[in-house]
N, C-alpha and C positions, 0 to 999 in steps of 0.2 A: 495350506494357505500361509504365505510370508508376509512377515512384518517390517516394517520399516517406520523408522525413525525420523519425523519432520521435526525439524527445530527455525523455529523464529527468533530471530535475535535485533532485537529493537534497543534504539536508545536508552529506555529504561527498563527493559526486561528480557528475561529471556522466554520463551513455551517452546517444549518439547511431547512431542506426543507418539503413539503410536498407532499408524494405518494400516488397513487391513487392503488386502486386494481389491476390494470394492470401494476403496474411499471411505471408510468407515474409519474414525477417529477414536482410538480407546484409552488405556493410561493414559495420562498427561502428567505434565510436573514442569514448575514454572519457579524462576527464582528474577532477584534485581539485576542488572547489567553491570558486571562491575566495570571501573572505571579507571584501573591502574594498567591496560594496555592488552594487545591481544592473548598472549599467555596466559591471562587470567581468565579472561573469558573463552579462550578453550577448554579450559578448566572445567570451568564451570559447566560447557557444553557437555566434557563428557562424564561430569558428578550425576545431569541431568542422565542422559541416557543410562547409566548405569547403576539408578533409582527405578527404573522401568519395571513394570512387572514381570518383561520377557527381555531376551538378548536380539535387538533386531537384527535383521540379516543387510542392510544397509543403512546409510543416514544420507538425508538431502537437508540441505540447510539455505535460509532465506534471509541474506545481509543487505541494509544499506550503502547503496554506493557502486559503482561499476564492477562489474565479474567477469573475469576473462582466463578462461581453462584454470575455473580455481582457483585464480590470484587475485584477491582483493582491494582496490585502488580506491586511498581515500575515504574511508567510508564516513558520513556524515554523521554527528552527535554519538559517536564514540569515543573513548577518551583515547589519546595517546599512542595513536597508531599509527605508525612509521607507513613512507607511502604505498609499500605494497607487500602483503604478507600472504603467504601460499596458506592460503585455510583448509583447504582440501586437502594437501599433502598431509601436513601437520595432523589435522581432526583424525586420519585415514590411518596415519601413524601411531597415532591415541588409539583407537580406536576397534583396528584391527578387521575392518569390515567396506566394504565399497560407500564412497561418500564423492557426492556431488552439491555445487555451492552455485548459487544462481543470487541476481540482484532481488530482493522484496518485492520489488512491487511487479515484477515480472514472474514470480515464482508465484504469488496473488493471484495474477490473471490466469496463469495456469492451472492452480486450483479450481478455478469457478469454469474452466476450458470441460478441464476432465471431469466435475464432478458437481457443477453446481447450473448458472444461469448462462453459460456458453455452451454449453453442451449442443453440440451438432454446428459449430458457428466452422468454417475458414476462415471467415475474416474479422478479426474481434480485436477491439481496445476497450483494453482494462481500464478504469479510473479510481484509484485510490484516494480516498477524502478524508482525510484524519490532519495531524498535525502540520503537515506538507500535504501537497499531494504528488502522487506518483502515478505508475503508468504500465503498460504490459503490454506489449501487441500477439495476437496468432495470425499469422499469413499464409495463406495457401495451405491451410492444416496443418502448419507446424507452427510453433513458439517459436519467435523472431528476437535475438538480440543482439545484432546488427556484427561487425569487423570486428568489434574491439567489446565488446559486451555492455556496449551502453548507450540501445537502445530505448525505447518506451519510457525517456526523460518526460513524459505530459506534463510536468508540474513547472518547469522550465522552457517549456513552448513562452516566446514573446508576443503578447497580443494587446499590449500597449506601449508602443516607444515610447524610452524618456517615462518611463510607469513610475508606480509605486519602489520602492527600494524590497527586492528581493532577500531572504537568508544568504543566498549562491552568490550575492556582491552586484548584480543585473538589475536592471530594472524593466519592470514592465510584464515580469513571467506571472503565467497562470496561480504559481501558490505564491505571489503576493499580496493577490486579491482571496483566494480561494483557502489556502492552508489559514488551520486555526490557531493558530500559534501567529501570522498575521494578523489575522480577525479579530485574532484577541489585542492584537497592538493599537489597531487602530480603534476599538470599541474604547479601549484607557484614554487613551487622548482624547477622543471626543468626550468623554467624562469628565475627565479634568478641565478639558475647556467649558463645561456647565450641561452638556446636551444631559438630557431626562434619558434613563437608564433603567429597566429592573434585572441587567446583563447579572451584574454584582451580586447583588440582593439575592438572588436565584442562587448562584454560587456558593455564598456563603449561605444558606437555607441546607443546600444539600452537603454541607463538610465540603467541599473542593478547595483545592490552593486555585484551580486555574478554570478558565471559563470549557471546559468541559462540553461534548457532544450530545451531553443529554442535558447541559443550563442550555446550550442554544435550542435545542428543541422548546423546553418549554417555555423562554423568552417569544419565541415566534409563534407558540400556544396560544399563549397569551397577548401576541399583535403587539409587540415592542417595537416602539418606530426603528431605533436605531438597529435590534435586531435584525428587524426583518430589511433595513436598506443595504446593510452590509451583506445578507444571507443574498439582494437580490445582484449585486455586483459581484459576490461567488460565484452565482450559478451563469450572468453573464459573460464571465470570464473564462471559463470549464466549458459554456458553451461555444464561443469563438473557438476556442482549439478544437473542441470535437469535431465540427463544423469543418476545419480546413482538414482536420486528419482526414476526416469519410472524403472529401475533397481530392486527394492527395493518393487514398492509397483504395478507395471503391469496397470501405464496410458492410459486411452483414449484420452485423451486432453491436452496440459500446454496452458494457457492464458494471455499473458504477458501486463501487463498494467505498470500507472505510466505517468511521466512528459516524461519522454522519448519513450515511446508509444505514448502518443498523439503528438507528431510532426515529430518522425522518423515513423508511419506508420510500413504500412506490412513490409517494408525491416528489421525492428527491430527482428520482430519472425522469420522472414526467416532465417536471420543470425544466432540466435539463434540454430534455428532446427538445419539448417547445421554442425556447431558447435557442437552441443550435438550428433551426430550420431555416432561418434567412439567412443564417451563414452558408447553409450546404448547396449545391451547384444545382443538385439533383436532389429536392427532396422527394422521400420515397417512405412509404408506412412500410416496405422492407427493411427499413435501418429500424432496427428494433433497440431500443434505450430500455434496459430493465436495471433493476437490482440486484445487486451480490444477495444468491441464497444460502451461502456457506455461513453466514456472522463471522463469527471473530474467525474461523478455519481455513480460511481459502489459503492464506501464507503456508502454514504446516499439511495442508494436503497437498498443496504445489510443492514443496520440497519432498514431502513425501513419494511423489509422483518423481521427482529428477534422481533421487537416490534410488527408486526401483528401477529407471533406466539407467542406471550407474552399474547396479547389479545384476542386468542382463547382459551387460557388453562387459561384464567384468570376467 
């Protein structure tokens, strides 16, 4: 049985793990994201993998920001990275072993494809719901990331003109209603302008600097007005995209993972579904809306999974 090496590299951390042939996740080891440019956090990637228990026989890795044969363009909330850096090459040259680089939230859906709540899908879009949110498609039984490697943008679908002000500079995209890191902007403001809250309260109760996927849970526990209207304009928003995507490309499956999947559970896709069916053309109890079963893992078995097909064509 070979091993391989799935690494997540997020704005504020890294996780590195290692899978087995079956999707089975074993060592792990996780450090901060450093922020003095990509060097270092090569570095860092291969300090990780070579803390391992074992030497993998490949490495797949899961970055923010468009992926195209390996070259990484722009990646968002990383510090100081020139516009385009050959990750692949470089980690591959660290590293000494076959290594493939796929965007996040497409290496996400591929996790939950091969190993979790897409299992047996052709046609499936990921939806990632954490800070941003992000996207994955599988088309016709394979993992789709378009000309240029930067497909499955869900978080960047426009489904309000003229919207809200987006992170991306746009306005009107799905994560500026739905990403938490907006949620949280707009929960401050109405704060400050007087609206009744226990957003805060909750937060600071559990030590957090920031409004966290488990203070929204138990604000909405608890029936907090303002929680629960911004929670219901998320899921309106998530839903209109889903809705044109099944529209557009004739879904089997959407799989909604993320910080707010693993603690709001099935009510999260449920809502969703509901939500999305007066957008869909065709509604159909085939389009099946579940949850991510992987939790935190889908990222690192999906990278897991593109380094072991790195390793077979290698």
């Amino acid at each position: 049985m070979s091993l391989v090496a799935g690494v997540d590299i997020g704005g504020t951390n890294i996780e590195c793990a290692l899978v087995d042939d079956d999707h089975d996740v074993g060592d792990r080891a996780k450090t901060r994201t450093p922020t003095e440019g990509p060097a270092a956090v090569i570095d860092a990637v291969v300090d990780l993998i070579g803390g391992l228990d074992e030497a993998p026989s490949a490495v797949g890795v899961g970055i923010p920001g468009p992926v195209n044969d390996g070259v990484v363009s722009r990646p968002p909330n990383l510090a100081l990275w020139p516009e385009e850096v050959e990750l692949a090459a470089r980690l591959r040259d660290a590293v000494g072993v076959p290594v493939e680089v796929g965007n996040d939230a497409n290496v996400g859906a591929l996790g939950e494809w091969v190993a979790g709540a897409g299992r047996g899908s052709r046609f499936m879009l990921g939806v990632w719901m954490g800070t941003g949110v992000g996207g994955g498609l599988v088309l016709d039984g394979r993992p789709y990331t378009g000309a240029f490697g930067g497909a499955g943008e869900f978080g960047h679908m426009i489904v309000h003109h003229g919207g809200a002000q987006c992170g991306c500079g746009r306005r009107g995209c799905i994560e500026a209603y739905a990403g938490r890191a907006a949620m949280e902007r707009t929960a401050e403001m109405s704060h400050r302008s007087g609206r009744a809250t226990s957003l805060f309260e909750i937060r600071d109760d559990e030590g957090k600097q920031r409004l966290t996927s488990k203070v929204w849970a138990r604000a909405l526990d608890d029936g907090d007005g303002l929680a629960t209207q911004l929670y219901r304009e998320a899921i309106e928003a998530v839903a209109v995209g889903v809705g044109s995507v099944i529209n557009l490309l004739d879904l089997d499956r959407v799989v909604i993972g993320g910080g707010l999947a693993e603690k709001l559970g099935d009510q999260l896709a449920d809502d969703i579904a509901e939500a999305a069916a007066p957008w869909t053309m065709v509604p159909s109890d085939d389009h099946a809306h579940l949850v991510a079963e992987r939790g935190a893992d889908p990222g690192i078995i999906g990278a897991a999974a593109l380094g072991r097909a790195a390793m077979l064509l290698s």
